[in-house]
N, C-alpha and C positions, 0 to 999 in steps of 0.2 A: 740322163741316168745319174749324172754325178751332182745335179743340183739339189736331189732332192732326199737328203742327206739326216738320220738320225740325229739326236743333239748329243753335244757334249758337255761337262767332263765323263758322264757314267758311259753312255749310251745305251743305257739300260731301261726298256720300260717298263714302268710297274703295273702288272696284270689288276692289281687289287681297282687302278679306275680305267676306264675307258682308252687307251692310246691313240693318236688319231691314226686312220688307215694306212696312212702312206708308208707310216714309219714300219709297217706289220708286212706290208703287202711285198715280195716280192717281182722283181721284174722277172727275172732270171729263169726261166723254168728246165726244169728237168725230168728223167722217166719216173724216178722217182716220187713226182708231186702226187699221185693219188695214194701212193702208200703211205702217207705222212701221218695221218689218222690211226691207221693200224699202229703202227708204231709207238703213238703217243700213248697207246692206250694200252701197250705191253710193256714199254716203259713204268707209265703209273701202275701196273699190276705186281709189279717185283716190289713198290715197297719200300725203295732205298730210299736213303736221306738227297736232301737238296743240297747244295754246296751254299755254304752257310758266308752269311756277307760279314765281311772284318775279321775274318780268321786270323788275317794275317796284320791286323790293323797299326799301324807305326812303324813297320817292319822297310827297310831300307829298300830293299826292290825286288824286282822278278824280271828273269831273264826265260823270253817267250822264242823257242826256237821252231821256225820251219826247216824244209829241208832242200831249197833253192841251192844255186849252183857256190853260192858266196859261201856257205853255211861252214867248208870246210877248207878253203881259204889259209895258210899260215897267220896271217896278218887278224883272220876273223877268230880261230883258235885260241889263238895266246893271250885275244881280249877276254874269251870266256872262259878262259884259265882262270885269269884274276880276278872277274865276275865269280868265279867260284871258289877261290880263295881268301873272298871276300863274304863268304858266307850269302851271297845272294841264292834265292832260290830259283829253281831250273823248272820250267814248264814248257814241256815239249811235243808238238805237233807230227801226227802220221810218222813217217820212216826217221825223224830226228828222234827218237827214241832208240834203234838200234845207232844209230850213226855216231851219236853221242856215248850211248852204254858204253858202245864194245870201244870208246876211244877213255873211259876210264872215269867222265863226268857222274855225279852224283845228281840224278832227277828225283823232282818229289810229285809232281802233275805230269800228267797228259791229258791235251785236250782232244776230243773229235765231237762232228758233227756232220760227217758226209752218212747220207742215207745207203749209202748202197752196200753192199755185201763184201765186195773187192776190201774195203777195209780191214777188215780182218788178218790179209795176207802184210798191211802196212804197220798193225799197232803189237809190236812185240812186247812178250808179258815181262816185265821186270820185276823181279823182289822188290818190296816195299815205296813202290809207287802207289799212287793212287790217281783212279782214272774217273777221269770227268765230261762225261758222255750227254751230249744233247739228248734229250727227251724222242727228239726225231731221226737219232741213229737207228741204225738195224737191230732188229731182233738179236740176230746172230753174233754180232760186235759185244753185245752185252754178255750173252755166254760166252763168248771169249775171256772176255776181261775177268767176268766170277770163276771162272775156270781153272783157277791158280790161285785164289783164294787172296786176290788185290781187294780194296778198297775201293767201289764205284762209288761214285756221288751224281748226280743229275743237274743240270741245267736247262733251262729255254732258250733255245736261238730263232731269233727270226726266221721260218724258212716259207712262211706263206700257205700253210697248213689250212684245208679247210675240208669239210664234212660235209657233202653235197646235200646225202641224204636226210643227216638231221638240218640240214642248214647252220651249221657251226663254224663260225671262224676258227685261226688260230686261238685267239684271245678266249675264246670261249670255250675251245677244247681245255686247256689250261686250268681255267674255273671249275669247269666240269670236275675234273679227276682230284687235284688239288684246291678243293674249296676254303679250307683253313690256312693257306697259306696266303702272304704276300709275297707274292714270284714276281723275282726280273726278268727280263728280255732281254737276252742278250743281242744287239744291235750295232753294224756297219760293215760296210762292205763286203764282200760273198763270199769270202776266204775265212778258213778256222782260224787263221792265224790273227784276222782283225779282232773274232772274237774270242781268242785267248788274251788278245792285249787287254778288252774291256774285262774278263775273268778277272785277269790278274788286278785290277784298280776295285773288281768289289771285293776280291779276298781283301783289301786294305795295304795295297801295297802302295807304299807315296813314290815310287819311281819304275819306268819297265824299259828295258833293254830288249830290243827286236835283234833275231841275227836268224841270216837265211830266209829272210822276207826278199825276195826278191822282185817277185810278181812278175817275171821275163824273165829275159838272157840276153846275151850280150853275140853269143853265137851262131851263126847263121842255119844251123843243125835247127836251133830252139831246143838246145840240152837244157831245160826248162830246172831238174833235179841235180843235186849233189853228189856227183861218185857216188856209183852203189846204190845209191837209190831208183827205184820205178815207175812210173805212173804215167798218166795222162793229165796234160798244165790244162788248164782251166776247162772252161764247159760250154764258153758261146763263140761259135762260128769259128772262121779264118783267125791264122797268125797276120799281126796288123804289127805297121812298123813305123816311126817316127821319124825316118832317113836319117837319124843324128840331131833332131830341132832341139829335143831337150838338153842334151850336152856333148854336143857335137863327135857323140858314137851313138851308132843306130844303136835300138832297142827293139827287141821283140815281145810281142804280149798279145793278150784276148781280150775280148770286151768287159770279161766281170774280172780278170784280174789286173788290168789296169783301172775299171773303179774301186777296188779293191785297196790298191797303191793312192789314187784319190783321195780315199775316205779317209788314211793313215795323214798323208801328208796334210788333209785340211784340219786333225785333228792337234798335230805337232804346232801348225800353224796359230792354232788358237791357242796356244798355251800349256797343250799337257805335257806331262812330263814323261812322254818318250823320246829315247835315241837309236836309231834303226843304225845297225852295223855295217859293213861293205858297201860293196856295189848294190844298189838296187832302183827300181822305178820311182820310190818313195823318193828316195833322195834328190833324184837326177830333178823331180817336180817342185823340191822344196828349195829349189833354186831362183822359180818361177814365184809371179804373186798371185794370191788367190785368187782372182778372175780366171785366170789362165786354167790354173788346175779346175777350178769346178768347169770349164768348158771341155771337152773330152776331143769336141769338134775341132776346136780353136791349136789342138796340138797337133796337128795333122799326122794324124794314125791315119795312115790306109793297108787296106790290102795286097 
């Protein structure tokens, strides 16, 4: 699962030629998959603008929050204090939006991309954000967000989108709707937060700071979320645990969000310029060399 990996530094692919399948194709599935099509195509009917590449071009960084157990940490706080007194900007994922508001931080994005409806109850409207919503969110997510009168913008996320009836792939729903445009594809790993990191490097940002990317827990519970926050951690199968291999304390995690933590770590590896904050899976693996990480086998997660 982890070998066969988008490329980097964008990880974006461009709909204008061909991408090869693998990079498009989802492993992952969920109930979600046959409404993808619908979606994309209420999406493309509202009209909105695309989130436009180099907005932010030169600009010192972007600070990409999930809402992991690290997220609000003293130690992880007072780094994104001076991340924010440093004028970097604030892009924040599902319930890291209240978590962050109500603690006083200044956001300018939000990112989603989960299809499903539950969204809604995780993405609070804030004054003068602007939200950047995968093409294959929900209908609903979308009236939420215009519903306060924010600033939506659109993106592509790889989610494996296909149209039986017409025989359309992702790539080609895309063309469909958007035939004037050259679109990216936002690509890696199956968590918003991998693709808010690659958002953040097309808005033009030359550095990204992760915080509350944890992609597990440390806790035998699997308090997977941040104080205050909700949800269900990832989407495939059984809690799988490391007994301690990677850093001699056990971890807990799921199969796409430990590729998830993979995809982050082989990308750091090669040279981008992020730095993931706290405790998390990403780190514990960027200990190891890349053999190791790309083998998922090789770290002995079980059940």
């Amino acid at each position: 699962m982890m070998n066969d990996l988008p490329p980097w530094p964008m990880g974006a692919a461009p709909v204008a030629r061909p991408a090869p399948a693998r990079q498009l194709n989802m492993k992952l599935k969920n109930k979600w998959q046959s409404k993808l099509p619908e979606h994309i195509a209420s999406a493309a009917a509202r009209g909105l603008p695309v989130v436009e590449f180099g907005r932010h071009s030169g600009a010192r960084g972007a600070v990409v929050c999930g809402s992991g157990p690290s997220l609000l940490k003293p130690a992880v706080l007072r780094e994104l204090r001076e991340y924010q007194r440093k004028k970097w900007v604030f892009i924040a994922c599902k319930e890291s939006i209240r978590l962050l508001s109500e603690r006083g931080f200044d956001l300018t994005y939000s990112v989603s991309m989960d299809p499903a409806e539950h969204q809604v109850e995780k993405t609070k409207l804030v004054e003068g954000i602007t939200y950047l919503l995968a093409v294959s969110c929900n209908p609903v997510l979308f009236d939420h967000c215009l519903s306060a009168g924010n600033n939506v913008e659109l993106f592509m996320s790889a989610c494996g989108a296909r149209d039986e009836e017409r025989g359309m792939c992702e790539v080609d729903l895309y063309r469909h709707y958007w035939p004037d445009m050259d679109l990216p594809v936002m690509e890696g790993g199956y968590n918003v937060l991998n693709r808010a990191v690659v958002l953040a490097f097309w808005l033009g940002f030359r550095r990204v700071v992760v915080a509350g990317g944890d992609f597990g827990a440390r806790d035998p519970e699997r308090a997977y979320y941040a104080p205050g926050a909700q949800g269900k951690a990832g989407n495939e199968g059984a809690w799988l645990t490391d007994h301690g291999k990677l850093d001699g304390t056990p971890w807990f995690t799921k199969a796409d969000l430990m590729a998830s933590a993979g995809h982050l770590a082989l990308q750091i590896k090669a040279g981008a310029p992020v730095k993931v904050l706290g405790d998390s899976v990403t780190n514990a693996l960027l200990r190891h060399d890349v053999p190791t990480i790309q083998s998922a086998s090789s770290l002995n997660f079980a059940a």
